[in-house]
C-alpha positions in Angstrom: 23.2 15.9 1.5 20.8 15.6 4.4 18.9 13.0 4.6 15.4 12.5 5.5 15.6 10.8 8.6 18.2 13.2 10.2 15.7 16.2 9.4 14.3 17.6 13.0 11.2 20.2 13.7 12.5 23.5 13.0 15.1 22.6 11.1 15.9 24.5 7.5 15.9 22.1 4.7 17.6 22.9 1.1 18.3 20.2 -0.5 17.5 18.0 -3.7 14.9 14.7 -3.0 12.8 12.8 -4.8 9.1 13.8 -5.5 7.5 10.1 -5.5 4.1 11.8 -5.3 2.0 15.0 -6.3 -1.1 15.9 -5.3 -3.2 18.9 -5.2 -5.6 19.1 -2.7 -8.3 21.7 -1.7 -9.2 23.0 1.9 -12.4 23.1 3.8 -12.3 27.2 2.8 -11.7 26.4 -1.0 -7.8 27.2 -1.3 -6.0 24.8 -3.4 -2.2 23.4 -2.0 0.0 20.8 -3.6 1.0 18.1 -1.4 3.9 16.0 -2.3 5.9 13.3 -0.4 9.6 13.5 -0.4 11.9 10.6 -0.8 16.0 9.8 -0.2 17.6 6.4 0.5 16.6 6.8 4.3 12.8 7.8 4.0 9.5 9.9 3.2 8.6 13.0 4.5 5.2 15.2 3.6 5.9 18.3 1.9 3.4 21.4 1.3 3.3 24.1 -1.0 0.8 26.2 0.1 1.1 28.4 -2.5 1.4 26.9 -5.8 1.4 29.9 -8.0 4.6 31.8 -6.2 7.0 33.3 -8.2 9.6 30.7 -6.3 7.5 27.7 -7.1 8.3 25.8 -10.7 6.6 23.8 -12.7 7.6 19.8 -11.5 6.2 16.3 -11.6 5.9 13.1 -9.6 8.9 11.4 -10.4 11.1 14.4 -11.1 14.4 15.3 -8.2 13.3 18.7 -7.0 15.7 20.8 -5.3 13.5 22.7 -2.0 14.1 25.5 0.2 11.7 25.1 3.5 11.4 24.5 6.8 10.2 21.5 8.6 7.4 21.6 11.4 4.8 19.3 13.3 1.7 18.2 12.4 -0.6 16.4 14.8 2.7 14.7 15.6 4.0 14.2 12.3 6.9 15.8 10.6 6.5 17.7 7.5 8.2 20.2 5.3 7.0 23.3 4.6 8.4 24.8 1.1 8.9 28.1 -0.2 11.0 27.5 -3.1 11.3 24.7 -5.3 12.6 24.0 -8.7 13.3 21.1 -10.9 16.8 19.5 -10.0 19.5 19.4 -13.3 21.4 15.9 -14.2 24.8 16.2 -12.3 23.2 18.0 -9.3 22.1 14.6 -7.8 23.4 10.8 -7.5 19.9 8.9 -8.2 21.8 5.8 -5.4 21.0 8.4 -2.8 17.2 8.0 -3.2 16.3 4.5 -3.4 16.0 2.9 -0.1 18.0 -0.3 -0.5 18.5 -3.3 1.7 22.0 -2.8 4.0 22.8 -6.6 2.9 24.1 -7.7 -0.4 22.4 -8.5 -2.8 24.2 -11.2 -4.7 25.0 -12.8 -1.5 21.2 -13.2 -0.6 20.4 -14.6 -3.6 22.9 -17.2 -3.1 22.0 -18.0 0.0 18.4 -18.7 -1.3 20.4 -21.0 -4.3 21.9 -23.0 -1.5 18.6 -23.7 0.3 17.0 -24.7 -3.0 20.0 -27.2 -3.6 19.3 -28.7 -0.4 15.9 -30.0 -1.3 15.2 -33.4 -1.2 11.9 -34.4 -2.8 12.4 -34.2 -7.0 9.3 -31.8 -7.8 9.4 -29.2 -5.4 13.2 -28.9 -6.1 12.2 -28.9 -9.7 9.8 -26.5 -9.4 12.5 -24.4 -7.0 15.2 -24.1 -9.8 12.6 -23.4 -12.6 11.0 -20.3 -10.5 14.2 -19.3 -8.7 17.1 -20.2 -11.1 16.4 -20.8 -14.5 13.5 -17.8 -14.8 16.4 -15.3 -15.5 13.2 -12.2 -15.8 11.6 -13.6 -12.7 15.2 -13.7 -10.3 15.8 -9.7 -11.4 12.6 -9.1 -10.3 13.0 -11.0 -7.1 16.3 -9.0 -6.4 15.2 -5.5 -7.0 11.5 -5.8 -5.7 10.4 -4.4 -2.1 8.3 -6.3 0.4 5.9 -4.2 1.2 4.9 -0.3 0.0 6.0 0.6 3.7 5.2 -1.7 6.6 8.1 -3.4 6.3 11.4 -4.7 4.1 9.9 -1.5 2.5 13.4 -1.1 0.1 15.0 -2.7 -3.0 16.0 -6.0 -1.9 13.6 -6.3 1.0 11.2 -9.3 -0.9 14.3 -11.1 -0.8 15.7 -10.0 2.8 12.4 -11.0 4.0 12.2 -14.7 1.9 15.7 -15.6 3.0 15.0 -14.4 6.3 11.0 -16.6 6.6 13.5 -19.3 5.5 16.1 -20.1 7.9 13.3 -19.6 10.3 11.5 -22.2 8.9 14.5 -24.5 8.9 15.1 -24.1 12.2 11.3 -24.9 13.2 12.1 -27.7 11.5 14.6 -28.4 13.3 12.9 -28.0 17.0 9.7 -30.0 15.2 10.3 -32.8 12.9 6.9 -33.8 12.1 6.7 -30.8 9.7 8.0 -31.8 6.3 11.2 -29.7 5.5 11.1 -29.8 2.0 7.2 -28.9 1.6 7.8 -26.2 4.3 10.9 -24.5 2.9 9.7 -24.5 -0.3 6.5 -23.0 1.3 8.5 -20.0 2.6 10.6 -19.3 -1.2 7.4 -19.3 -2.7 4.6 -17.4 0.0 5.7 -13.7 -1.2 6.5 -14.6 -4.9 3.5 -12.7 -6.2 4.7 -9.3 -4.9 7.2 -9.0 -7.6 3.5 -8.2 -9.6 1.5 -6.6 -6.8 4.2 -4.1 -6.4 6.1 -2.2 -9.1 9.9 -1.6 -8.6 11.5 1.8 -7.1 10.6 4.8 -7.6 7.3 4.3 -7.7 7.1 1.2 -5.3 2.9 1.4 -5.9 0.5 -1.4 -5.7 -0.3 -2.5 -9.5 -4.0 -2.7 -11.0 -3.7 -6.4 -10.9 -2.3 -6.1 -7.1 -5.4 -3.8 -6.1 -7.3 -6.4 -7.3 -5.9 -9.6 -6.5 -3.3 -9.4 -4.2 0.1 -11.3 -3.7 -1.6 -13.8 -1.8 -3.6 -14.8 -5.0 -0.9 -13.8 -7.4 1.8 -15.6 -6.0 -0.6 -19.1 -6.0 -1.3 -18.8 -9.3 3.0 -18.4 -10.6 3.1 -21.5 -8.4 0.4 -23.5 -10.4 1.6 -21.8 -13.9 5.0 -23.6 -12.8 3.9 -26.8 -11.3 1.7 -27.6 -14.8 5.1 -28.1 -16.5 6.8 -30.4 -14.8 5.6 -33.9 -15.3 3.7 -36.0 -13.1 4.1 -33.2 -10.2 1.8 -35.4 -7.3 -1.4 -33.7 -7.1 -1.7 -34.2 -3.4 1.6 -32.2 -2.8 0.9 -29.3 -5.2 -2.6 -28.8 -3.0 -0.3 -28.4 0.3 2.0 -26.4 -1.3 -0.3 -23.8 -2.3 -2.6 -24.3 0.6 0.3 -23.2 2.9 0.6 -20.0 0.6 -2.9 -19.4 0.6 -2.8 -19.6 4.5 0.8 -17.4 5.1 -1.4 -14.5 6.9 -3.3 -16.5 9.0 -6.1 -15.2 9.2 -9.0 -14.0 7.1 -9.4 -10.3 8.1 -5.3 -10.3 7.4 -6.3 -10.8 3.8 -5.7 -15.0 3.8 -8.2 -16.9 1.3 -8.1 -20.0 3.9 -6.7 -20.3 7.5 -4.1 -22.6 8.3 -4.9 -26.4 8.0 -1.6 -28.2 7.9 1.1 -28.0 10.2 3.3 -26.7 7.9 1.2 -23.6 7.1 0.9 -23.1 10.9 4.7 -22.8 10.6 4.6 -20.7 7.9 2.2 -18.4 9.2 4.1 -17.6 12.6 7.6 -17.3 10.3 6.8 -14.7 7.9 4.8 -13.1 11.4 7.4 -13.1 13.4 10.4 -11.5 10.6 7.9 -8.8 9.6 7.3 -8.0 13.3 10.8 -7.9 14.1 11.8 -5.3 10.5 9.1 -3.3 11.4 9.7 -2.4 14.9 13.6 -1.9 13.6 12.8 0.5 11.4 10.7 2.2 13.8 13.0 2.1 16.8 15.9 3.2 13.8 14.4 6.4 13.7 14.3 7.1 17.7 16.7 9.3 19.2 15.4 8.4 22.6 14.4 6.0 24.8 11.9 7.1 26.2 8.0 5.7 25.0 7.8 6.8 21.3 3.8 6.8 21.8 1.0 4.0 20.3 2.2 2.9 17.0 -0.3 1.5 15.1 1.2 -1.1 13.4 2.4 -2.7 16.8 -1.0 -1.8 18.6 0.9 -0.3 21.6 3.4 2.0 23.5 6.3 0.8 22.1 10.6 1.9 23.0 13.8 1.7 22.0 15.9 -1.2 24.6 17.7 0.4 27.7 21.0 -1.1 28.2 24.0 -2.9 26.5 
């Protein structure tokens, strides 16, 4: 198979992939062309069918593996495939673990990691409310395993919420350990808990598509409200506490034009704020210096507002 990110301009494609999406959309002069994005384990790609109706062109749908003869070329800078042929893919011509991106960790071992954390908490409610989100809620910890990040700014792949919670984790702990006048236990259970509300603003692989409830509330919102649900049934949870633990969630992005109900007002969501910054920073340049073949500049990339390059050197 060859995968999506080895494909180069001019290069012949005929393969199976993925159709995650189908669209049909109609030109400034009034022809209609079916756009479609492409998927395997390593990526998306654009594909166009400029001709619809062709003899070589069957009847598929979003969601279906399509097997494609084309050719890939540039637009305004961007890779795309253009196809000529295309037909519905039959069971035994594909292996579906070839077009899910997935985390290149394991799984299992994540998860424990995130179980030894929790067991390290000190103070008896938020460890309580720890085990009852992230251990006993069998639905909610398969959820938490499979689930994505982000649709595709970063951790963009089965098992990415939970890359990116373990990883806003240990860099929490080890503010904590450079600063102790943040409280550990508030502040790790801070970070477990900021991005819990993705496993409902985003629905699992293939479609990996924001849900109506996350077009209209968020994870931000979401993910506060699990918390509360949770905190309401363990007794006497201090209300002080539960008020800084959700503030700290509220205030994860910062700021409000980057979609946080409140800016940070504790120390601990200051923290918070600059962890969960700093790991999606870091994954998203990855992934974009993962796909260079050079080092030379790769151009402005506007998710890191600049020029941006792969490092020179051992």
């Amino acid at each position: 198979m060859r995968y999506i990110e080895e494909l180069k301009e001019g290069a012949a494609v005929k393969d199976i992939y993925l159709c995650k999406q189908k669209n049909y959309i109609t030109t400034k002069s009034g022809k209609e062309y079916c756009n479609v994005i492409l998927q395997d384990r390593t990526g998306v790609i654009e594909g166009k069918v400029w001709d619809p109706n062709s003899f070589g062109i069957s009847e598929f749908d979003a969601h279906d593996y399509i097997y494609i003869n084309g050719d890939v070329s540039s637009f305004q800078g961007k890779l795309q495939v253009n196809i000529k042929m295309l037909r519905v893919a039959e069971p035994g011509e594909y292996d579906i673990k070839e077009y899910y991106p997935i985390t290149k960790k394991d799984i299992d071992e994540m998860y424990a990691e995130v179980v030894e954390i929790i067991n390290k908490v000190k103070n008896e409610y938020l460890s309580k409310l720890l085990k009852s989100i992230f251990v006993e809620d069998a639905d909610f910890v398969e959820l938490f395993k499979q689930s994505s990040a982000a649709k595709s700014v970063h951790h963009g792949f089965i098992g990415g919420l939970l890359e990116h919670t373990l990883s806003v984790a240990k860099l929490c702990d080890y503010l904590c350990v450079l600063h102790p006048v943040l409280k550990k236990d508030l502040l790790i259970t801070a970070a477990l808990c900021h991005d819990i509300g993705k496993t409902k603003e985003l629905s699992l692989f293939p479609e990996n598509d924001y849900t109506d409830e996350g077009n209209l509330l968020g994870h931000i919102v979401m993910g506060t409200e699990m918390v509360s649900d949770k905190i309401r049934e363990i007794p006497g949870f201090p209300t002080g506490l539960a008020g800084e633990l959700k503030h700290c969630i509220l205030a994860h992005h910062g700021k409000l034009e980057f979609g946080s109900p409140k800016t940070p007002a504790l120390i601990e969501a200051v923290a918070l704020n600059y962890a969960d910054d700093t790991d999606a920073k870091l994954q998203m340049f990855t992934e974009i210096v993962s796909k260079a073949d050079t080092y030379d500049w790769l151009g402005y990339n506007r998710l890191m507002d600049g020029n941006v390059r792969m490092t020179k050197g051992e």
